[in-house]
N, C-alpha and C positions, 0 to 999 in steps of 0.2 A: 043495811048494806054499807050505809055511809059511818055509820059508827064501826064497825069492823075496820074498813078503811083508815077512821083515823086512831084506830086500835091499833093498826099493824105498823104503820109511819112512825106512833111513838114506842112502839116497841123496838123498832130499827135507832130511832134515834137516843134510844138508851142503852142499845147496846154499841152505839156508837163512843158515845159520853165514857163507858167504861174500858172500851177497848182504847180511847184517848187517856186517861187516865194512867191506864198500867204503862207504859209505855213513859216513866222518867228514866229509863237508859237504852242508851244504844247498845249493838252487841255489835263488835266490828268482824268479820266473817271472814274476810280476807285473811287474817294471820293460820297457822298452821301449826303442826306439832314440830318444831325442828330438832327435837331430842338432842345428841351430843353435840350438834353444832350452835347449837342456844348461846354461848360463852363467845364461840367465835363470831356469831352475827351482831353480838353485844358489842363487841371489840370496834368490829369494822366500822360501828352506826359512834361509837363512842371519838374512833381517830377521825370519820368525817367530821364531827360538830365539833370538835380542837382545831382542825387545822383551818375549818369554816370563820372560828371566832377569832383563833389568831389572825390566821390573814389580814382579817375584813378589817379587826380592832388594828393592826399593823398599820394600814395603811391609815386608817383615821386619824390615830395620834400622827402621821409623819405631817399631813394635812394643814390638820389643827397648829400644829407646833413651827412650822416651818410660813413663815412671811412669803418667802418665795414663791407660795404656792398658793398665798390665798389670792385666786384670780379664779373668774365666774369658771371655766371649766374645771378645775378641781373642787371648787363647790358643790356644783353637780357631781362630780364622782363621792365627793365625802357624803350625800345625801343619798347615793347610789348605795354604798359599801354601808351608811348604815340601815339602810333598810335589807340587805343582805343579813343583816344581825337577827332585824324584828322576824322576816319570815323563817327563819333555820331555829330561833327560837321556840317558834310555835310549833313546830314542829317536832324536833331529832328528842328532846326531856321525853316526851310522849310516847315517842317512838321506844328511848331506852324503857322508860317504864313498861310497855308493852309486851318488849322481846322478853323481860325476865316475869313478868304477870302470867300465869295457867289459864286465867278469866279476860277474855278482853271486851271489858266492858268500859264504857264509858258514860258519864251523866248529861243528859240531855242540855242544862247550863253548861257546862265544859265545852260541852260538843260545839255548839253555837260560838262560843267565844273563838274555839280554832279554828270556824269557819271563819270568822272575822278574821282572823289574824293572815290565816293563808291567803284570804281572796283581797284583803287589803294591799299585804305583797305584792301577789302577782298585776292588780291594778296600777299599784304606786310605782314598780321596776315598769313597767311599759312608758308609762308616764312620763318618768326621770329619760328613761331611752331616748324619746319624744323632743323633750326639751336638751334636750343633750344634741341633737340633729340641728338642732335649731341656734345654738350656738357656736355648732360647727359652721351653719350655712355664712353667720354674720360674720365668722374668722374668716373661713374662706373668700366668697363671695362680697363681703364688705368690710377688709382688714381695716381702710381710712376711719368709720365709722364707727367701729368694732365699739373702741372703747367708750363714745358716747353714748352709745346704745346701750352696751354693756354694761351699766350704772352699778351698786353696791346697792340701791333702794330696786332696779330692778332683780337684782338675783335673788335677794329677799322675796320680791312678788313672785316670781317663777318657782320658787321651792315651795310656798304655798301651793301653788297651784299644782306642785307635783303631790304635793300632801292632800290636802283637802277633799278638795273634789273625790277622791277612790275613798278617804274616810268616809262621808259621806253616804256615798252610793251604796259601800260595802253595808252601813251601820242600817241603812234602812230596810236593802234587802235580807238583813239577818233579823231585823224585827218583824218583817213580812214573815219569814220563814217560825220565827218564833210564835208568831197569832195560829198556826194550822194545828186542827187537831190532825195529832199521830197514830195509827193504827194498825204501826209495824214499828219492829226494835229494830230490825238487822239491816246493816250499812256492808256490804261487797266492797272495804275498800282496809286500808292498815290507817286511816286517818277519819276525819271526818269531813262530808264532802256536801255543799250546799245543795247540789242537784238529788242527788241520794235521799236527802231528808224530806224533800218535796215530795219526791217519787213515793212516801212511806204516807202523806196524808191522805185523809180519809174525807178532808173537807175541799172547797173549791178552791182549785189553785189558779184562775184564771188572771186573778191582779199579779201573783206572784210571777206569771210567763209573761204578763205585757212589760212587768216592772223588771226581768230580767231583761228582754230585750232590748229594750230602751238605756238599760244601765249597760248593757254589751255598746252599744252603738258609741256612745259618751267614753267610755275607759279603753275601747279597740279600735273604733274606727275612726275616730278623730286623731288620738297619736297618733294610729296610720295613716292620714292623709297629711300630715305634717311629718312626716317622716319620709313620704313617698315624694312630695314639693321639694325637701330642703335636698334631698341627694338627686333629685330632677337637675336642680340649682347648680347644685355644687360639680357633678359630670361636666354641664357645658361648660362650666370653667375651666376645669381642666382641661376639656379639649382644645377650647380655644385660645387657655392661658400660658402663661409661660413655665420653663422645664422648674425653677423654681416655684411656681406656685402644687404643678401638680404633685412635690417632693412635699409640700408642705402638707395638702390635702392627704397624701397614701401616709404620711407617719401621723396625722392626728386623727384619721378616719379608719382607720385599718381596725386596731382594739375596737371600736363603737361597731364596725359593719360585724364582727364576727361576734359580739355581742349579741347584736339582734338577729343575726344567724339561726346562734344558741337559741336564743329564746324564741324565736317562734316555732323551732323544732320541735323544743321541751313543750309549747303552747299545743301544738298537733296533737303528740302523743299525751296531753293531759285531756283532750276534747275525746280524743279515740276513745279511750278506756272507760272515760267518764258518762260516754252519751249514748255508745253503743254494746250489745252483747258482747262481752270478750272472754266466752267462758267456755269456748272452744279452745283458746289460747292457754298455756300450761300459766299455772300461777306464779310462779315466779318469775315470768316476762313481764303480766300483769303489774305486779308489786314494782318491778321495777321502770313499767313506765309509767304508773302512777308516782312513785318518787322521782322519777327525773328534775319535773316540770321546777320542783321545789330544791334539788340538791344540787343540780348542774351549774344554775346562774349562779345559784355562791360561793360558789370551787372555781367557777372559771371566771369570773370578774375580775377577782384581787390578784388572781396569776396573770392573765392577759394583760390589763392596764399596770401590774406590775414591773412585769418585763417589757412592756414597749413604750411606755411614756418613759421617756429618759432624765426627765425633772424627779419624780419618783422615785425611779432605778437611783439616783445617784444620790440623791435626800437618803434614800434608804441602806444605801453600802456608809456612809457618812453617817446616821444613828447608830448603827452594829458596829464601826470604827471605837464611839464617845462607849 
C-alpha cells in the first residue's frame, strides 16, 4: 500500500516537472481580433508613445540645460519625467508589436523583464511623489531653512533613495516569481503582470505572498505616510500663514496634488482589474483600465507641471524662441 503511495506522489510530481517545463511562453488572452481597426489602434498606441517621449525628453533637456533650474525641486521633476521614459518604454514597443502580431505570445524571460520594468515604474513614480511632498513641506513650512537642508549632496541621497530601494524590491520579487514552476501559459491581461504569473504556479507560493506584502508595505505605505505628514504640515500653514505664503503653497502644490490624484486613481483601477474577476466587464474597459495605471501618469506629468510651473513654461517658450 505504501509503495503505491509513493508511486502515485511521483507520478504527480513528474507530471508536474513536465507541465513546468512546457510552459517557456506566455500566451497574453486579453488581445482580440480587431480586423479593420488593427492600423487605426496602431496609430493611436504609436501618437501616445511620440507625444509620451517628446514631452518627457522636452522637459529634460529644458532641465538639464537651463542653470536656473537646477534647484532640488526640478531635480525631482527631471528624475520624475525620466522615469516616465523608463516605464512607457517597457511598455507602448510591446504593445506596438502586439497590435500588428496574429500570435500573441510572449517568452517567459521577456515577460519577467517587463514585469520588472513596469512594477519598478510604478514603485519609483510613487516614491519620487513621496519625496517631492517632502520637499514641498521644507519650501513651504521651513522657506529659512530650505536651503541648508536642501543641500546638492542631499538631493543626491534622496534620488537614490527614489531609485534604489523599488529596484531592489522590484529585482527580488521577480526572482522569487522566476524560482516557481509554471503550469499554465495564459496571462488575462495585453501585458505581462506579476500577480498573473503567480497565479499560473503549480508550486508553493507562500514566500512569494509574505514577500509581496511586505514589498507593498515599504514602496505604498511609507510614501503614504510621508505624503499624508507633509500636506498634514503644510494645510496648517496655510491656515495659519499669511495670504502670501498660501499663494506660494496653491502655485507649487497644485501640479504635485493632481499628480497624486492621477496616480492613485490609475493605482485603483490597476488593483481592480488585476486582483479581482473582471470578466463580467466588456474587454475593452478592461484593456483600458489595465493601460491607464501605465499611460495616464506619462501624458499627464509633462502637460501639468508644464503649464503650471512657470520657470518651465517660460524656459520653454525661450528654447522654441532659440
Amino acid at each position: 500500500m505504501s509503495f503505491l503511495v509513493v508511486l502515485k506522489y511521483f507520478k504527480i510530481k513528474r507530471r508536474t516537472m513536465i507541465n513546468s517545463t512546457r510552459s517557456s511562453h506566455f500566451t497574453l488572452s486579453a488581445y482580440f481580433n480587431t480586423g479593420l481597426v488593427q492600423s487605426l489602434y496602431f496609430m493611436i498606441v504609436v501618437f501616445l508613445y511620440v507625444f509620451i517621449v517628446g514631452a518627457n525628453m522636452l522637459l529634460i533637456v529644458v532641465i538639464c540645460m537651463n542653470r536656473s533650474l537646477h534647484e532640488p525641486m526640478y531635480m525631482f521633476l527631471c528624475s520624475l519625467f525620466v522615469n516616465e521614459l523608463f516605464g512607457s518604454s517597457g511598455l507602448f514597443p510591446f504593445l506596438l508589436l502586439q497590435i500588428l502580431s496574429d500570435v500573441h505570445t510572449v517568452s517567459v524571460p521577456f515577460c519577467l523583464v517587463q514585469v520588472f520594468c513596469l512594477y519598478t515604474y510604478g514603485s519609483v513614480e510613487f516614491t519620487n511623489l513621496a519625496i517631492m511632498s517632502y520637499d514641498r513641506y521644507l519650501a513651504i513650512c521651513h522657506p529659512l531653512q530650505y536651503n541648508t537642508c536642501m543641500t546638492s549632496s542631499k538631493v543626491t541621497l534622496l534620488i537614490a533613495v527614489i531609485w534604489l530601494p523599488p529596484v531592489l524590491a522590484v529585482l527580488v520579487s521577480v526572482c522569487l516569481t522566476a524560482s516557481l514552476q509554471l503550469c499554465g501559459s495564459i496571462i488575462n491581461q495585453v501585458y505581462c503582470d506579476n500577480y498573473s504569473i503567480i497565479k499560473l504556479s503549480c508550486s508553493d507560493t507562500t514566500v512569494n505572498n509574505i514577500y509581496e506584502l511586505v514589498a507593498a508595505y515599504v514602496t505604498f505605505c511609507i510614501p503614504s505616510s510621508v505624503i499624508f505628514y507633509t500636506y498634514m504640515r503644510i494645510l496648517n500653514v496655510c491656515f495659519s500663514g499669511s495670504k502670501q505664503t498660501r499663494q506660494k503653497a496653491v502655485s507649487t502644490c497644485t501640479p504635485h496634488l493632481a499628480s497624486l490624484l492621477n496616480f492613485f486613481f490609475s493605482y485603483f483601477f490597476h488593483v481592480l482589474q488585476s486582483r479581482f474577476n473582471m470578466s463580467s466587464v466588456p474587454n475593452m474597459l478592461r484593456i483600458f483600465l489595465s493601460l491607464y495605471f501605465f499611460t495616464c501618469q506619462p501624458l499627464f506629468n509633462p502637460v501639468m507641471y508644464g503649464l503650471n510651473m512657470s520657470k518651465i513654461r517660460i524656459t520653454s517658450k525661450s528654447l522654441f524662441k532659440l
